[in-house]
Backbone bond lengths (Angstrom), bond angles and torsions (degrees), N, CA, C in turn:
res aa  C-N    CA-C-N  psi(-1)  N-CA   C-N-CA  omega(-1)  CA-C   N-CA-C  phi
1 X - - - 1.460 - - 1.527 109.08 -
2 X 1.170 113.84 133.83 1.572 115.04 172.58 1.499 117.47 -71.80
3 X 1.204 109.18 171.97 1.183 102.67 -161.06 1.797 109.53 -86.96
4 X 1.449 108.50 -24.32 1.528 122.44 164.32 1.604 117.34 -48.96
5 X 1.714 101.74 -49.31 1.191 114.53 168.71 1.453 127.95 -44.43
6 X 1.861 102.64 -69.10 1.518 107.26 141.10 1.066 144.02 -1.14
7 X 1.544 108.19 -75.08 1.327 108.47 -176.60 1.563 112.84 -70.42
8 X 1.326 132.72 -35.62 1.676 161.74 -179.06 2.118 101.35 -50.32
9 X 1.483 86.98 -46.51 1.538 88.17 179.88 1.519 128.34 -94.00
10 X 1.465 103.25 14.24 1.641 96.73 172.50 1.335 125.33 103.33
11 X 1.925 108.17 -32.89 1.495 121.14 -153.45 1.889 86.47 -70.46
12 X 1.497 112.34 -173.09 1.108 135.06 171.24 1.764 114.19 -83.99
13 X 0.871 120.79 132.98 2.069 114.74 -159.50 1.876 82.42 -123.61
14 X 1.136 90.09 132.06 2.135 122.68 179.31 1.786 89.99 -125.86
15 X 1.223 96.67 113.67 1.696 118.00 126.94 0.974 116.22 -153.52
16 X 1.007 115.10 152.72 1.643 156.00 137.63 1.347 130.33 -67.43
17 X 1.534 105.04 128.85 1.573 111.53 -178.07 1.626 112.12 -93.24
18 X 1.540 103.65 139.28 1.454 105.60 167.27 1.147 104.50 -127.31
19 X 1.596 115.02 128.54 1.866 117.01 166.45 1.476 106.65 -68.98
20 X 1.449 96.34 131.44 2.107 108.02 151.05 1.379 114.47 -23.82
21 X 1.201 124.02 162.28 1.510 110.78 158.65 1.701 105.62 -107.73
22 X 1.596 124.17 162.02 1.314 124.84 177.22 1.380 87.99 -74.08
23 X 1.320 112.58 129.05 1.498 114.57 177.10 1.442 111.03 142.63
24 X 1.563 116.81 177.67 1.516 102.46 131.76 1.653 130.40 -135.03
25 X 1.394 104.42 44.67 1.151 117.83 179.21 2.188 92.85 -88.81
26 X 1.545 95.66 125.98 1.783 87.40 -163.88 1.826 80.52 -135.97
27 X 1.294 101.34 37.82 1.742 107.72 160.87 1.477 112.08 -52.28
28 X 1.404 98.81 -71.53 1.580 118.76 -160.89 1.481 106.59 -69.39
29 X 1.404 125.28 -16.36 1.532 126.88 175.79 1.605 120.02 -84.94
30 X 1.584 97.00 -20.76 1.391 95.82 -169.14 1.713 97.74 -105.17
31 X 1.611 118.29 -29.20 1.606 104.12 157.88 1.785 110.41 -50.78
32 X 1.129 140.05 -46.64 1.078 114.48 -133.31 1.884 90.78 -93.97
33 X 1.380 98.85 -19.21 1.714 111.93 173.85 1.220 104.46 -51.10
34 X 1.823 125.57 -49.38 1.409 134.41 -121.44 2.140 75.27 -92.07
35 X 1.626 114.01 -30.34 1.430 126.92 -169.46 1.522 95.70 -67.54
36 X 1.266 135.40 -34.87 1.182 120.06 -157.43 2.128 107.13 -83.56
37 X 1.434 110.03 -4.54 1.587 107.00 -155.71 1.552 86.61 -69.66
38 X 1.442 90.13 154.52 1.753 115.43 -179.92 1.078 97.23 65.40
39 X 1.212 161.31 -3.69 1.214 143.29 122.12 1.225 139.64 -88.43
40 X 1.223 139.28 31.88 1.413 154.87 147.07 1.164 129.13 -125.43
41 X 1.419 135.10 137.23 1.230 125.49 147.61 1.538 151.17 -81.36
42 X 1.535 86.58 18.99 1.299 107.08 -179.82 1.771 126.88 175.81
43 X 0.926 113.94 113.95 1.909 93.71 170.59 1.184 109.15 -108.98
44 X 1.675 98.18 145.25 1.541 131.28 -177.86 1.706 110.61 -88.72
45 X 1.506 107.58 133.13 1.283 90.24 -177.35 1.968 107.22 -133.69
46 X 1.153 92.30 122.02 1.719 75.15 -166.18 1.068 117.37 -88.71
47 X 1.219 127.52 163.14 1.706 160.64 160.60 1.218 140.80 -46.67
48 X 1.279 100.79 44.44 1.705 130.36 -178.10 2.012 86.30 68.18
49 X 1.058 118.61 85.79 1.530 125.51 -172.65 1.530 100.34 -90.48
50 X 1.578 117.98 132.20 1.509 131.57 179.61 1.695 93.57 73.45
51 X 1.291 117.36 21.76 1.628 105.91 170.47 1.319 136.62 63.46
52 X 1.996 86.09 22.24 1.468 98.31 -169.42 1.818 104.38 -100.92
53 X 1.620 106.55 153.60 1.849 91.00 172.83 0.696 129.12 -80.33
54 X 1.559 142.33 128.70 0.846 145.89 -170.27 2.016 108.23 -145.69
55 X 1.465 106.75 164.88 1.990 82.42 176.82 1.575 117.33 -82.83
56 X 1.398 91.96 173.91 1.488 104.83 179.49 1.376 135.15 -34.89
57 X 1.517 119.80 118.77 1.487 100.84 -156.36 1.465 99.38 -85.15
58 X 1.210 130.47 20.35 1.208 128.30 -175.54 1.718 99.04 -116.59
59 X 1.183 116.92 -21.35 1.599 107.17 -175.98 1.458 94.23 -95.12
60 X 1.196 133.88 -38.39 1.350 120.89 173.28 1.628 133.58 -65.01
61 X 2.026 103.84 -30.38 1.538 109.14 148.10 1.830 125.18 -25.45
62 X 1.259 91.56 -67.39 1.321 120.27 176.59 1.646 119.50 -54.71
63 X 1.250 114.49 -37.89 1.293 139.96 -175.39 2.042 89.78 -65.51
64 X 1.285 89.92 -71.89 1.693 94.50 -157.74 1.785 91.29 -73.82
65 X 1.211 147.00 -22.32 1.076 126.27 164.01 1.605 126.30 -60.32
66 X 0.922 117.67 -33.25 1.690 141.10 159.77 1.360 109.69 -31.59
67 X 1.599 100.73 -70.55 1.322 113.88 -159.57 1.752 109.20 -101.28
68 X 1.088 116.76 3.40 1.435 119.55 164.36 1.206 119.74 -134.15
69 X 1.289 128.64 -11.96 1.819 119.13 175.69 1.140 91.76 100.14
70 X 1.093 136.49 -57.51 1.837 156.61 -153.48 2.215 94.78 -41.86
71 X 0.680 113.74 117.41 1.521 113.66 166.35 1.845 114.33 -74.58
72 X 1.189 108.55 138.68 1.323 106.53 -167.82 1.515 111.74 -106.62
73 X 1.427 137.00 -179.29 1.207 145.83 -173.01 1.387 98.17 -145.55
74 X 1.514 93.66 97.13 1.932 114.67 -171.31 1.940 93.05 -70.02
75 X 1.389 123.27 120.61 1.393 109.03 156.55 1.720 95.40 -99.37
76 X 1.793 88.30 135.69 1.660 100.07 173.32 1.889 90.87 -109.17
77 X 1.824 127.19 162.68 0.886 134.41 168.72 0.922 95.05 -127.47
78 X 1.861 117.49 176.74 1.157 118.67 -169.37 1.664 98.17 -123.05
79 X 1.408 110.86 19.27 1.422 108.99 -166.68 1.848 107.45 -84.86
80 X 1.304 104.71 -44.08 1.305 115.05 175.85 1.644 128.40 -51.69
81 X 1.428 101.40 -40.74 1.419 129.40 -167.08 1.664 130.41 -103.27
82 X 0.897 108.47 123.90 1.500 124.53 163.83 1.947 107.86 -61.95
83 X 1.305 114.49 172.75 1.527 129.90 -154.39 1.540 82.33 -84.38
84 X 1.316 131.14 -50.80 1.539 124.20 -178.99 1.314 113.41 -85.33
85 X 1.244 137.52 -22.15 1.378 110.05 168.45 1.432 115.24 -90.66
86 X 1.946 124.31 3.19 1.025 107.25 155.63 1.496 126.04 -83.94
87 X 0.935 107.20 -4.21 2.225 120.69 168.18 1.611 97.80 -88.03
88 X 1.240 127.20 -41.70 1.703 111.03 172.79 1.113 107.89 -52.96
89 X 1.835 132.65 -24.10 1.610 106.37 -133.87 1.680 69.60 -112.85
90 X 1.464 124.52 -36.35 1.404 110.40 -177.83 1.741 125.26 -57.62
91 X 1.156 95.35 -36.47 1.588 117.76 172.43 1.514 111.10 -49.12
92 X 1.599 98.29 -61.20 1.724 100.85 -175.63 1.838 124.04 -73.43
93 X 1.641 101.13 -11.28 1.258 103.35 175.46 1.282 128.28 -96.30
94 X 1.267 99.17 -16.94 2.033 115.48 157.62 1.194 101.77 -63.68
95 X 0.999 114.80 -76.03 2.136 115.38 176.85 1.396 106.53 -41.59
96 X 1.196 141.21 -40.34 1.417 122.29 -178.13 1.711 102.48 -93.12
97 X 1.445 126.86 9.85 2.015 114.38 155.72 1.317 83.65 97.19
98 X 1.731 137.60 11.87 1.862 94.77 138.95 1.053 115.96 -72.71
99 X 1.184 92.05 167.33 2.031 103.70 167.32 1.397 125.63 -142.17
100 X 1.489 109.12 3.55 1.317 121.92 177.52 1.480 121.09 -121.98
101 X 1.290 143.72 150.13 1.313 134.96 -140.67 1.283 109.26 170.74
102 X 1.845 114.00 114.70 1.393 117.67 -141.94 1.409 70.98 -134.23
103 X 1.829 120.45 119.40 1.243 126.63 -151.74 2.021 91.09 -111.76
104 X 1.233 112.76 134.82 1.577 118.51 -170.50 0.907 109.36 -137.20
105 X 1.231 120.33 130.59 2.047 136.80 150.45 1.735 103.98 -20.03
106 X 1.426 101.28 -75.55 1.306 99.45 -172.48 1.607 93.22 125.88
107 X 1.425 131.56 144.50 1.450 155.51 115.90 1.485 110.57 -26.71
108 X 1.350 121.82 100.33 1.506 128.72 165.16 1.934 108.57 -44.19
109 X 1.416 97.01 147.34 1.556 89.66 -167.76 1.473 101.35 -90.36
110 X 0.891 128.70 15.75 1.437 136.68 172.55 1.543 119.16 -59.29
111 X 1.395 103.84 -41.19 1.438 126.29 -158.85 1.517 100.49 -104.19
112 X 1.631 121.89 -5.60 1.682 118.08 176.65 1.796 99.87 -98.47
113 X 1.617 91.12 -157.85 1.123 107.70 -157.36 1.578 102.81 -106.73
114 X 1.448 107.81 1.92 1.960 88.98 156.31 1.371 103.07 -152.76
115 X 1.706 88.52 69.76 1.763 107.38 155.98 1.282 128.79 -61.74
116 X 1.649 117.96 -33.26 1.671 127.69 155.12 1.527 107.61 -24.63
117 X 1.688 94.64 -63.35 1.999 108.10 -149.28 1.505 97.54 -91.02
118 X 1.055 140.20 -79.31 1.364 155.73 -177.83 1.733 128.01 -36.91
119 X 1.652 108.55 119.57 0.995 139.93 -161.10 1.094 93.15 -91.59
120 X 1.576 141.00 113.75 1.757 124.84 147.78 1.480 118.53 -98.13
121 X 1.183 87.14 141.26 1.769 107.14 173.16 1.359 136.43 -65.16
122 X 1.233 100.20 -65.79 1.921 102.74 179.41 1.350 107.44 33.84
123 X 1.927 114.39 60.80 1.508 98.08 138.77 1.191 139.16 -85.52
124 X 1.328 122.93 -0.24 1.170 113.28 160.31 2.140 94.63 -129.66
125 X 1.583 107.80 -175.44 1.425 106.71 170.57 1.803 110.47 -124.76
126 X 1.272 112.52 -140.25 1.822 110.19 -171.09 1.240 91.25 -51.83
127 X 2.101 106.44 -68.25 1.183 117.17 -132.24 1.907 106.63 -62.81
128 X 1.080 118.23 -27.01 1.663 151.83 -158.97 1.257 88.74 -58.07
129 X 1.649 88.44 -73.86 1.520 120.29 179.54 1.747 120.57 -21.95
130 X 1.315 96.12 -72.63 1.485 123.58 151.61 1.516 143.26 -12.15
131 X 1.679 92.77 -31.22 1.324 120.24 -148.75 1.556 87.44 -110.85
132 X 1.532 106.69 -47.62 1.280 126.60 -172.28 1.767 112.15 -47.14
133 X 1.354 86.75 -58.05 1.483 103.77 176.36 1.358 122.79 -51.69
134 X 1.100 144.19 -36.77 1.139 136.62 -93.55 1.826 66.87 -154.50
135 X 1.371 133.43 -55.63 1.444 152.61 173.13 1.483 92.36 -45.70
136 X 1.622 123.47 -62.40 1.421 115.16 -175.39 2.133 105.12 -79.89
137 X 0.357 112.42 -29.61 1.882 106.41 165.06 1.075 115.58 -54.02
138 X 1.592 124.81 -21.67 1.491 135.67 151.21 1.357 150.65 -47.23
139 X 1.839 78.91 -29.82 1.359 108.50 -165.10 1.890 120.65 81.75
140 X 1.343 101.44 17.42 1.757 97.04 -173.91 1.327 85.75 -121.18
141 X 1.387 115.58 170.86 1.695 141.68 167.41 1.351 106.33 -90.16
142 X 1.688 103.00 147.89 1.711 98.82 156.82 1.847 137.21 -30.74
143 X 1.379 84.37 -27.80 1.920 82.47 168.61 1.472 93.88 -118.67
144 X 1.472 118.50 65.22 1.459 115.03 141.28 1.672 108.81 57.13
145 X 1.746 131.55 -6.65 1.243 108.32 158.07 1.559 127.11 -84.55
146 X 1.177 122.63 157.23 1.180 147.24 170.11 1.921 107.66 -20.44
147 X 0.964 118.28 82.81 2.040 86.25 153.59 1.390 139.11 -54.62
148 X 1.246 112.76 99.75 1.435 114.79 -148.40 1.717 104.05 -48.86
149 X 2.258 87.38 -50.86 1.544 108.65 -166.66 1.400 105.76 -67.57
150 X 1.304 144.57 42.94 1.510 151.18 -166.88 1.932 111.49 52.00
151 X 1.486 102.67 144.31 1.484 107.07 170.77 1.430 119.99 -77.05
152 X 1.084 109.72 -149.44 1.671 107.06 -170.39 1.715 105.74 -131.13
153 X 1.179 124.59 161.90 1.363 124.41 171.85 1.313 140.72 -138.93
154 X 1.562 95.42 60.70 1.734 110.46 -179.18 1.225 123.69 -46.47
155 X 1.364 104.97 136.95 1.565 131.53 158.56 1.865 90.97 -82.45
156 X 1.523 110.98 104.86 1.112 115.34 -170.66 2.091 111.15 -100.18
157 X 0.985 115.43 138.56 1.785 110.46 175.96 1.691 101.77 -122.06
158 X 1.284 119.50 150.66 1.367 128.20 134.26 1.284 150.04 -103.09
159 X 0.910 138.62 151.31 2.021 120.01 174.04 1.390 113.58 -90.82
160 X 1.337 88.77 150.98 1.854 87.20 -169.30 1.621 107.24 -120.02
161 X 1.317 158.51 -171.23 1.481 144.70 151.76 1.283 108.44 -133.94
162 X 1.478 121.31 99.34 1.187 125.00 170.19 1.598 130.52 -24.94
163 X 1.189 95.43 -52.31 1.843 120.21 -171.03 1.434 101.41 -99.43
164 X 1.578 130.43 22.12 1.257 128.12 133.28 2.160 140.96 -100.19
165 X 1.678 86.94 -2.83 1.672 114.86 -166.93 1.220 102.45 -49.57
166 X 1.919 119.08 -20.16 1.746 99.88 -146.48 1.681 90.80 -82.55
167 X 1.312 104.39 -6.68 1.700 110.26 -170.00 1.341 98.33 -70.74
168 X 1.448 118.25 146.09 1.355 122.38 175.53 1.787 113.25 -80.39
169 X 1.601 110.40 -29.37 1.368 113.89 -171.70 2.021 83.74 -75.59
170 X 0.748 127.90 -56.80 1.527 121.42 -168.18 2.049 115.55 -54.17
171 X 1.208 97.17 -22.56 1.178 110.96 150.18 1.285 135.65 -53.55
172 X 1.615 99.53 -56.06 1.490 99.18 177.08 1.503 110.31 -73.10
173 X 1.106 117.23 -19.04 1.918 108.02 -164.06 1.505 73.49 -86.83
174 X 1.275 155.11 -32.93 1.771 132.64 176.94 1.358 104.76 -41.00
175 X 1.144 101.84 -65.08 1.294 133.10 -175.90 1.664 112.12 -22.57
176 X 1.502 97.44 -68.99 1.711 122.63 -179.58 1.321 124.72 -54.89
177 X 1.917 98.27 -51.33 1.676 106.06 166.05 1.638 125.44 -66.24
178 X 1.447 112.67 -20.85 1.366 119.60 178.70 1.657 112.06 -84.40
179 X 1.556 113.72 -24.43 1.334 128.30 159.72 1.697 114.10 -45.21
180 X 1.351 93.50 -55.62 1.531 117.99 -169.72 1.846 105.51 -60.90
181 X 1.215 129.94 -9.19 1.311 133.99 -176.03 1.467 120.52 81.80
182 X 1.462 102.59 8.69 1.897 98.72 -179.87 1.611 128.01 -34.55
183 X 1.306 107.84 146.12 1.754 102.15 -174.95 1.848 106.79 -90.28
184 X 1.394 103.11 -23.89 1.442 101.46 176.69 1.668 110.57 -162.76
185 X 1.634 103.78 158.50 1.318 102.99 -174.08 1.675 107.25 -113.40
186 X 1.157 110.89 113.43 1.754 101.09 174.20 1.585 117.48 -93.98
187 X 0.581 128.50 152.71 2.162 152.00 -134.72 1.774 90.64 -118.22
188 X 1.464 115.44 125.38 1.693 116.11 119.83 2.011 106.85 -26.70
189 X 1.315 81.37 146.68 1.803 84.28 156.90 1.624 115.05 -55.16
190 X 1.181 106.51 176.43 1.894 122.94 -156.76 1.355 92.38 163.77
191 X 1.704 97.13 117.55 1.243 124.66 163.32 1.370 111.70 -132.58
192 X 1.077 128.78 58.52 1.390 135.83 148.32 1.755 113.21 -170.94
193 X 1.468 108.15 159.73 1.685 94.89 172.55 0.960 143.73 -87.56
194 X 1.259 130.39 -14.48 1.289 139.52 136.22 1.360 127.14 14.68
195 X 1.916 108.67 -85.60 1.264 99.04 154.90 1.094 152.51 -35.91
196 X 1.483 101.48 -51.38 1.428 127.98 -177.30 1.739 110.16 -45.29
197 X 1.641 102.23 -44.53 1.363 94.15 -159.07 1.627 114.59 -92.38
198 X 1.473 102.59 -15.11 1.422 127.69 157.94 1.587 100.18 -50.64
199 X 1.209 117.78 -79.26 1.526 123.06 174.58 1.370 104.63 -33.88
200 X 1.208 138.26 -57.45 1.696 136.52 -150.84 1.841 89.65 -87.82
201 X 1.356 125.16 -35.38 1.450 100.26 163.92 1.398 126.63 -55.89
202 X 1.028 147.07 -41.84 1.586 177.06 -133.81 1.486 108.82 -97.97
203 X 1.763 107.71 -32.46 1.035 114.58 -148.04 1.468 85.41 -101.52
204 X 1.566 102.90 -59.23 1.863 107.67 162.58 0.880 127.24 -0.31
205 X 1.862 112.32 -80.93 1.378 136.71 -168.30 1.453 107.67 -67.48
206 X 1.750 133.32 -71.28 0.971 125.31 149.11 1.825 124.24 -2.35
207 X 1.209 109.54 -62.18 2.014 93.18 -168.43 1.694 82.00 -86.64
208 X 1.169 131.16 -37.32 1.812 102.48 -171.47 1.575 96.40 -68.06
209 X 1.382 163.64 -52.06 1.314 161.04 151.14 1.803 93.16 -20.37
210 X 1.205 138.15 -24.91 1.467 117.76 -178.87 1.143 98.22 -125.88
211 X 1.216 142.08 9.20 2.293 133.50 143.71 1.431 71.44 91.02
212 X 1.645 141.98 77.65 0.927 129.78 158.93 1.374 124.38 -158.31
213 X 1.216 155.94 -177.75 1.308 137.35 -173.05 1.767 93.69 -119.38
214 X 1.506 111.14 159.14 1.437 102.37 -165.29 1.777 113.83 -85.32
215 X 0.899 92.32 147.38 1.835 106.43 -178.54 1.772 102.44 -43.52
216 X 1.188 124.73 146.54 1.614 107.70 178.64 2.123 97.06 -84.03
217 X 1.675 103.10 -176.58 1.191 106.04 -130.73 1.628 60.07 -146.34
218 X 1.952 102.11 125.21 1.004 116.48 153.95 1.367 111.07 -132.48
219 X 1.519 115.90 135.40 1.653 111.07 -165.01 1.633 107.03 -88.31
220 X 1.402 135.24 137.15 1.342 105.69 179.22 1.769 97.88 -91.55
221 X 1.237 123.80 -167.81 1.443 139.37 -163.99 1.632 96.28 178.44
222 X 1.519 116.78 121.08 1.098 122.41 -175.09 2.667 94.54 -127.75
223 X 1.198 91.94 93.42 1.305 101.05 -176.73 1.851 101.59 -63.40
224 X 1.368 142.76 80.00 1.038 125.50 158.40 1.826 131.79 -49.51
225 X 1.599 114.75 154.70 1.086 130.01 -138.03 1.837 97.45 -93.00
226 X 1.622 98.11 -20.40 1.665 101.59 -175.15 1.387 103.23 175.71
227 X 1.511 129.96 174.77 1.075 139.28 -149.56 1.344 115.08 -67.27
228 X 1.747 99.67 -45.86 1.563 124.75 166.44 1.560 118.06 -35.17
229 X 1.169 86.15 -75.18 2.147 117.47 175.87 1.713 90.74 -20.98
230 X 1.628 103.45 -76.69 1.271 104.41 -158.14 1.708 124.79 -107.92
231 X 1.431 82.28 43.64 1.921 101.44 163.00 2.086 79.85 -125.20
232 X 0.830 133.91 -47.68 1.371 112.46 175.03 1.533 114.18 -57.36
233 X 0.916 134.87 -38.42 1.335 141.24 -158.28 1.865 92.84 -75.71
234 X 1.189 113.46 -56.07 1.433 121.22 -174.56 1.969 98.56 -59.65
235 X 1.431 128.05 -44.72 1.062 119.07 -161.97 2.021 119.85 -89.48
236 X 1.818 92.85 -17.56 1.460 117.87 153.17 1.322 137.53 -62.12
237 X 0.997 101.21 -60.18 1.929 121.69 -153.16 1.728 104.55 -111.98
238 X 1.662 90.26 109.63 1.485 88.04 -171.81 1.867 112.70 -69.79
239 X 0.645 98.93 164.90 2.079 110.67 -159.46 1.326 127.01 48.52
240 X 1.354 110.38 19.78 1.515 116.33 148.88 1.317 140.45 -93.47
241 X 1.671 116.89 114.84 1.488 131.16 -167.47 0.967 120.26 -150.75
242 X 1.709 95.18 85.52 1.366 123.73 151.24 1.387 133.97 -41.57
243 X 1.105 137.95 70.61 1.398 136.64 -168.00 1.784 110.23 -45.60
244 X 1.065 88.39 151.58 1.851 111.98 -170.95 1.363 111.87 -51.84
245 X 1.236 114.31 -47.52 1.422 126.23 -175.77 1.389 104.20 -78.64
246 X 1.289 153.12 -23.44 1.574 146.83 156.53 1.619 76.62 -63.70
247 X 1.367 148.27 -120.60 0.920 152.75 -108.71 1.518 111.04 -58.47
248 X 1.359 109.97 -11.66 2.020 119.57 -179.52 1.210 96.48 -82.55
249 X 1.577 114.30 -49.72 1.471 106.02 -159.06 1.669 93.06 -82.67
250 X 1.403 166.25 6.73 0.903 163.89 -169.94 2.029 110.56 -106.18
251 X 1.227 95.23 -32.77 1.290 133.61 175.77 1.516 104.43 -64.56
252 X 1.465 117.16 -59.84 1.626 124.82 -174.93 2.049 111.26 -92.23
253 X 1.223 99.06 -3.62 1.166 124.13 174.56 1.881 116.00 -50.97
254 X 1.052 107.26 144.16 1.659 104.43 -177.77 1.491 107.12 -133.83
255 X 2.012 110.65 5.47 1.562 109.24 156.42 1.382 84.97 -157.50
256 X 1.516 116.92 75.59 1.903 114.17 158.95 1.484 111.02 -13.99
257 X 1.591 89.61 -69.00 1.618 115.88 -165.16 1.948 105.64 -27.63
258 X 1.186 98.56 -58.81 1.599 111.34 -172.90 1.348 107.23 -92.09
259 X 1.975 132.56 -11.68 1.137 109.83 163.37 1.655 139.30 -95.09
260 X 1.757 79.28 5.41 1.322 125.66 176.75 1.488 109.10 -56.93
261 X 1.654 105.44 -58.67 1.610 100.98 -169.21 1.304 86.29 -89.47
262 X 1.513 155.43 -23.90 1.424 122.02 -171.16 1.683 112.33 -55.59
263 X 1.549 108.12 -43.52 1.100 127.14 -178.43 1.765 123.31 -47.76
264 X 1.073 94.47 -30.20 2.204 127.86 -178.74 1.799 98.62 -89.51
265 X 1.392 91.50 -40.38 1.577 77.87 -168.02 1.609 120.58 -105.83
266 X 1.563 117.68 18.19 1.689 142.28 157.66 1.698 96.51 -92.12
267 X 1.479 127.96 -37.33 1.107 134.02 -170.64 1.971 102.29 -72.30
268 X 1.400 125.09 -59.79 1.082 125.32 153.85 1.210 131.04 -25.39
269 X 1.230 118.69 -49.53 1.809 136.46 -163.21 1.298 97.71 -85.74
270 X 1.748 127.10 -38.44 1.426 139.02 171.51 2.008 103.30 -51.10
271 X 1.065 101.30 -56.45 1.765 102.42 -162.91 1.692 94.20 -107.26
272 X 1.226 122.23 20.86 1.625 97.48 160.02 1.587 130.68 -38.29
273 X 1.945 79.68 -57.76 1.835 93.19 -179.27 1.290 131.65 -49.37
274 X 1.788 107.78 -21.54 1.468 131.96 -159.08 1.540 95.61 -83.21
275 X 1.380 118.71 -37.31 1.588 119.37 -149.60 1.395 113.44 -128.79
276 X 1.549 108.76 143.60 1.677 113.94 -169.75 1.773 96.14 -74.62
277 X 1.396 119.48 -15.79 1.061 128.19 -175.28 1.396 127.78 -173.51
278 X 1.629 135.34 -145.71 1.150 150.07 -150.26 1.486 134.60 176.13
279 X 1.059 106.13 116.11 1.663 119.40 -154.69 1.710 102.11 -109.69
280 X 0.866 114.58 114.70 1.958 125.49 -174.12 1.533 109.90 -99.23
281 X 1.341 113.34 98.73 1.245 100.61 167.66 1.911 109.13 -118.48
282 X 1.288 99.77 118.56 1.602 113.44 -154.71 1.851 92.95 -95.22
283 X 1.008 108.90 45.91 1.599 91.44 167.26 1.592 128.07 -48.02
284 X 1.340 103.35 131.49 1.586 120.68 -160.08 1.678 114.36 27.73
285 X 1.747 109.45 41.81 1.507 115.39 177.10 1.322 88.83 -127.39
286 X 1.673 145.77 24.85 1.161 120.86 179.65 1.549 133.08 -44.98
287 X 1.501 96.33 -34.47 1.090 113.62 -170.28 1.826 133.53 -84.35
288 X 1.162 80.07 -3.94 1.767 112.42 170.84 1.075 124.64 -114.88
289 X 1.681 127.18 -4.10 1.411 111.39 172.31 1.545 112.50 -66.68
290 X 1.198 134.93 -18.27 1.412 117.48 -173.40 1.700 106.50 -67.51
291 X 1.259 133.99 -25.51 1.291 149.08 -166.31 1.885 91.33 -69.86
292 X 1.519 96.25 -67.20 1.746 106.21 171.98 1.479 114.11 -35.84
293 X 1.587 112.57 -62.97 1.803 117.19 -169.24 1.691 100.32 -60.45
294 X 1.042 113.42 -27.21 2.054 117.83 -173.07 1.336 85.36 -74.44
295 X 1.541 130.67 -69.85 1.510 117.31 -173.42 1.402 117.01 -46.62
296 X 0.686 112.83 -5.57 2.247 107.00 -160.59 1.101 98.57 -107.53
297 X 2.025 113.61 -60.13 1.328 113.97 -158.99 1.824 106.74 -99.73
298 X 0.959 154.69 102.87 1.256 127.81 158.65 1.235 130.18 -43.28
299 X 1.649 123.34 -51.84 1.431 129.95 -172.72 1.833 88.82 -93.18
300 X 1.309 117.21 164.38 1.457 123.32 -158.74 1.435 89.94 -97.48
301 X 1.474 125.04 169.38 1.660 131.83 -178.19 1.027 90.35 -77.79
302 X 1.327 126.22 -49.51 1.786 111.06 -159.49 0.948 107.16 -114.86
């Protein structure tokens, strides 16, 4: 089942993110991909994420779809790109068999690893972005002509930040992307419900305010590797918040690694009911999410 399909029929939707590697040795990305089949419906692959280099998240989409069957979740940003090379890159990734496309602001290059050298763009942002897409699924270009050679037809996502909603401007960009027709919204991490259900009110009102039914709801969960990992992760990565108490008990811990996912996977079982799904981002745990998806899911997604 595709993952459009997926989302269309109700079931519960699993992916997991894997970063590119800096390089192009894409051994170790496409074993740990080849680990995820029958249990995912998709991997996410991001877009040089925190502004660091890494390869193309669109040649490596492609890469792990190739070599695993697995359908991917292309993130495009808008930091890299100008208004035409973000319609080249959409253009060329429909023609090479993505079909999914998780549209992003982008990480200021300030905060990566070649803030010296590197120029960012941001001509357009999500919501723009959004707009963009949604214009070529039409079959027209940013200036409204025709694609002669046919348009494209994304299964489109956005990110949302729980622990930014109470803001009214963060509201409105809900607001804008749910305007925009998104098929799903993926989450910062969230480890408790609270948010969540704060968020799923918000989310309510928002699509009845846009005559629409609501975008499905994938929660992310980022299982850190040890105490370190995720007091860096909280002091790095903007919308990550790791609460104190995962980070004590990880801290007094004598295998993080494994008390890590028990901790992810009581947290899962907590917000099943809450969420159309679940978004895995395994920083430096690639190699252990299958241990995680066995804790969460018993019967497999697909």
């Amino acid at each position: 089942m595709s993952l459009k399909a997926k989302l269309a029929s109700g079931e519960r939707v699993i992916t997991v993110e894997l970063s590119p590697p800096k390089g192009t040795d894409v051994t170790k990305l496409l074993e740990h991909a080849a680990s995820l089949k029958g249990k995912v419906d998709a991997i996410n692959v991001p877009d040089c994420q925190l502004s660091m280099l890494k390869m193309s998240s669109l040649a490596a989409s492609k890469l792990i779809q190739d070599a695993t069957g697995i359908e991917s979740v292309w993130q495009l940003t808008c930091r890299d790109r100008n208004l035409i090379a973000l319609q080249a890159d959409l253009l060329g990734g429909y023609a090479l068999g993505l079909r999914n496309v998780l549209a992003l602001t982008g990480d200021p290059v300030q905060i990566g690893d070649q803030k010296e050298h590197a120029k960012q763009v941001f001509h357009l942002e999500s919501v723009r972005l959004l707009d963009l897409i949604q214009t070529m699924n039409n079959g027209k270009d940013a200036c409204g002509q025709e694609l002669k050679g046919q348009g494209t037809g994304y299964t489109v996502g956005a990110a949302v930040n729980p622990f930014k909603l109470s803001n009214r401007a963060q509201q409105l960009r809900l607001q804008q992307k749910i305007e925009r027709c998104v098929d799903f919204f993926q989450t910062q991490p969230v480890y408790h419900r609270e948010p969540v259900e704060k968020m799923l009110e918000l989310l309510l009102d928002a699509s009845e305010q846009a005559g629409c039914h609501p975008p499905k709801l994938l929660l992310g969960i980022i299982p850190p590797r040890n105490a370190q990992a995720a007091r860096r992760m909280n002091k790095e990565i903007v919308g990550v918040n790791i609460p104190e108490e995962f980070i004590e008990l990880l801290e007094r811990s004598s295998q993080p690694a494994l008390d890590s996912i028990r901790f992810c996977a009581d947290i899962v079982h907590e917000l099943k009911p809450l969420a159309d799904g679940f978004h895995f981002m395994p920083v430096g745990m690639a190699s252990k999410i299958g241990i995680l998806l066995d804790d969460c899911f018993a019967v497999s997604s697909t």
